[in-house]
N, C-alpha and C positions, 0 to 999 in steps of 0.2 A: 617785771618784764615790760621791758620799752615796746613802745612800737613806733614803726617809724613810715612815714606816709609820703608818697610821690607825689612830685608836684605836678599839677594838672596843666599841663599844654594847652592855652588859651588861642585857640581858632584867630587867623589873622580877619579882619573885617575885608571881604570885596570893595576894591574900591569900585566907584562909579566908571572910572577908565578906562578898568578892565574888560568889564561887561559892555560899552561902547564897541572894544577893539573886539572882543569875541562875536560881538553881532555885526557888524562889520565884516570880520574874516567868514562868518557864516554866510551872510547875505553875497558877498561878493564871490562864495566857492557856488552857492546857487546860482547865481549870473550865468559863471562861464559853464556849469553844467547842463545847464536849460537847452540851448540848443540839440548836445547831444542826445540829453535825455527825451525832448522832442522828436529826435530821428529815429532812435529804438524805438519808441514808441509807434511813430506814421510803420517804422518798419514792420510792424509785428501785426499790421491790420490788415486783410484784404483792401483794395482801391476800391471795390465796390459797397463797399459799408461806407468807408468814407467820403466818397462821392454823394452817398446817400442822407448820413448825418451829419458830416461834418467834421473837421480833424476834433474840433472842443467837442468830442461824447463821448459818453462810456462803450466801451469796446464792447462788442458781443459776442467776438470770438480773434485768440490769439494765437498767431501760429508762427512757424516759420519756412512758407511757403516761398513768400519773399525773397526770404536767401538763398536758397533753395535756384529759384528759378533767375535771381541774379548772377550769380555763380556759374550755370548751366550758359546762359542766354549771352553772355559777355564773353564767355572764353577767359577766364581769370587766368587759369594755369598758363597760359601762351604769356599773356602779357605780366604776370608775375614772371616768366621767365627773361623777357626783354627787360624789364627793369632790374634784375639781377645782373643782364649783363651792361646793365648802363652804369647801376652803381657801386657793384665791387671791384674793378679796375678804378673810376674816378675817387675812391675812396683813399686806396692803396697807393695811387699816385701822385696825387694831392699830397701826404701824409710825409710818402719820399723826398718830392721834389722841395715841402715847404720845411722839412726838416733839415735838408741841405743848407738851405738858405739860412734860417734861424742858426746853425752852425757856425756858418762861415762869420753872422753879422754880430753872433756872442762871443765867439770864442779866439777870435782873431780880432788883430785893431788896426783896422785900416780908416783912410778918409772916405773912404767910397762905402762904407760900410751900413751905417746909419743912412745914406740917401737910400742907399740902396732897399734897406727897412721900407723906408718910407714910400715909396716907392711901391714895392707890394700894397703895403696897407693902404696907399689910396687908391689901387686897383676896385678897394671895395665900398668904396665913395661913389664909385662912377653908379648912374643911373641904369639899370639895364637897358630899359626902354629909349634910352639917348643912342645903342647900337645897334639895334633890329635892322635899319636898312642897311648898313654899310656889312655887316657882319652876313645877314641874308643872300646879299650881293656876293661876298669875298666865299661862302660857300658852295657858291651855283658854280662859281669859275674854278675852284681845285676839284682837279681830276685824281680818282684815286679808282683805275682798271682793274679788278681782279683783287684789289683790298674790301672794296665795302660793295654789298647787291645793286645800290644804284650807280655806282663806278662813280658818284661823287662825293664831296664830305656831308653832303645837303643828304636828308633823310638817310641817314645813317647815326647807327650805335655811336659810332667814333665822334662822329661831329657836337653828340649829346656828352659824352667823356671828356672832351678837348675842353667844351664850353663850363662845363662844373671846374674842372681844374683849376681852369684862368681866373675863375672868379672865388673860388674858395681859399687858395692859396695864400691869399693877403693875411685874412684872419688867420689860418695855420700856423703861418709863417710867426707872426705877432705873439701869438698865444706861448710856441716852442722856442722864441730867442727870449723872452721876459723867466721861463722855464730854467731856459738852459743858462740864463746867469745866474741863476741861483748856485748853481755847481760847483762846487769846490773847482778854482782855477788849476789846483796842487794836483790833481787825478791827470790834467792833459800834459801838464809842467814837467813832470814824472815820468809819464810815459814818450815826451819827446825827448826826453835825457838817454830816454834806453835805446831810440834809435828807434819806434814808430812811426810809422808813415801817420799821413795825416786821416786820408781813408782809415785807417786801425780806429784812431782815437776816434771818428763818429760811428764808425760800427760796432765795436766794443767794445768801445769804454762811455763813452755819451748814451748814444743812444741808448742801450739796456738802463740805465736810469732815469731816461725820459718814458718808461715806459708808461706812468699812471697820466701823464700830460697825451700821449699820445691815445691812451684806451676813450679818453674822456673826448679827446676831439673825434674819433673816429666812432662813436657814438653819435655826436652831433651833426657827423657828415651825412652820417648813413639816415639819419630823421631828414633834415636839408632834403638832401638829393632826391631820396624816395617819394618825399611830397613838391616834388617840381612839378606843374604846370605851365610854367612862361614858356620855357626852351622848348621841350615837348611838343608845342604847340605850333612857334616860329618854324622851328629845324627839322621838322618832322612831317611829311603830306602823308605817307602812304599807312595806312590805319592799322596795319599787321606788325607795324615797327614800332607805333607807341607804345611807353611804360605804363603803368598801371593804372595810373592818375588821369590818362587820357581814356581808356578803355570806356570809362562809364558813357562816352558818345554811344556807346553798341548798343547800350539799356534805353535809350531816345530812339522812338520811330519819327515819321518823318509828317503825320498827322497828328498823330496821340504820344502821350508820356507819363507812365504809370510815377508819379512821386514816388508813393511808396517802393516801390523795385527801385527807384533811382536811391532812396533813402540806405535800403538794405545793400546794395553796392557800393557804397560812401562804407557804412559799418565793417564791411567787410575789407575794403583796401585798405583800412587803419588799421586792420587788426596786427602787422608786421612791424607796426612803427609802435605798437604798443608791447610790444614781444620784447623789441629791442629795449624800449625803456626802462620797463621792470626787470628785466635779467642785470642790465648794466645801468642801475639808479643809482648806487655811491658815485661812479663818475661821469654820469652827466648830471648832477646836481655838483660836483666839484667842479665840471668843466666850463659852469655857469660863472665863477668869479674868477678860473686858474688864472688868466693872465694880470689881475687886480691885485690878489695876494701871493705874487712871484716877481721878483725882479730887487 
């Protein structure tokens, strides 16, 4: 009776390189968590302990009063509502209008076509900070009576909507014509043979396959936009019409400022841009290289 013996799988040696890149990738995910992990933490203390020992001590008591009275003291639910209505229209239209464009500049061949690309895309070149005054200006002067509460574009939702669009739409735009050449040319080829309008072919036959390009950018818009502060700030005077990201002025009195309350305020407005990332992470980790590996 034979016997017969498996051969033993010899362990690959770690190289040195590895162990470099793994302590590396370690030390560099501590980096960028530190901060947060810092803010949970100041959040979770009374200001009067810490006043007293110092952020570097051990806590002697943890709670979540902080949020608690951030929450209460800010009005979150109002200003989660103005940011809702700032950024699901600028999302939705962005999405439209830069889909149009990406259509026109992939699937037709015109000379005007490509500039016209380009065009967008260095929309998102420009400096913000190089239009504040001119833009400021160009808002005080449009009257809009019985459209927006301040009857102008200035401190209005709308002027907050108008100014994401303009600036987002380069990159959209970018991202869904490098998308849309990927396309089988034969799908529009085919259906112009049948006697489709051109409207048809981007509503029902393009678009429905640009749907994983489109989920991935409207992921990325709705992080963008929801963590605006610049605009917010310029476009915005009256305190009732800021989005969410301005609110935390409410948590600041006007001699004192509890850190900690301001910390537990900060935790609490990410928490929607953290909702959105984890529900829809396959495509904003795709929508991270879409337009690199399309075209």
């Amino acid at each position: 009776m034979s016997t017969t013996t498996l051969p033993v799988k010899q362990r690959t040696p770690v190289r040195p390189a590895r162990i470099l890149l793994h302590t590396f990738l370690v030390v560099t995910s501590l980096a960028w968590l530190a901060p947060l992990l810092w803010a949970l933490f100041a959040a979770l203390r009374p200001y009067a302990e810490t006043s007293e020992k110092g952020y570097v001590s051990w806590p002697d008591k943890l709670s979540l009063d902080n949020f608690t009275n951030a929450f209460e003291q800010s009005d979150m639910v109002h200003y989660f509502g103005n940011t809702l209505l700032i950024a699901v229209p600028a999302v939705l239209v962005t999405l439209f209008l830069s889909s149009c464009v990406a259509f026109y500049v992939s699937r037709f061949d015109f000379r005007v076509n490509l500039f016209l690309l380009l065009v967008f895309t260095a929309g998102n070149l420009l400096p913000q900070q190089v239009i504040i005054t001119p833009l400021y200006r160009l808002y005080l002067l449009i009257d809009l009576p019985g459209i927006t509460v301040s009857g102008k574009l200035y401190d209005s939702a709308l002027g907050l909507v108008l100014i994401h669009v303009a600036f987002q739409s380069g990159f959209c735009a970018f991202v869904l014509s490098n998308y849309m050449r990927s396309l089988p040319h034969e799908l529009t080829e085919a259906a112009l043979v049948d006697g489709a309008s051109v409207w048809r072919l981007y509503w029902q036959i393009v678009l429905p396959l640009c749907k994983p390009a489109m989920a991935a950018l409207a992921t990325l818009l709705s992080i963008w936009i929801y963590n605006d502060f610049f605009w917010a700030i310029v476009l915005i005077s009256t305190g009732e019409n800021m989005p969410i990201t301005s609110a935390l002025n409410n948590l600041s009195g006007q001699y004192f400022t509890d850190p900690n309350l301001v910390a537990a305020g900060a935790l609490l407005t990410a928490i929607p841009t953290l909702i959105v990332y984890f529900a829809l992470q396959r495509q904003f980790v795709s929508g991270l290289t879409l337009g690199a590996n399309k075209g």
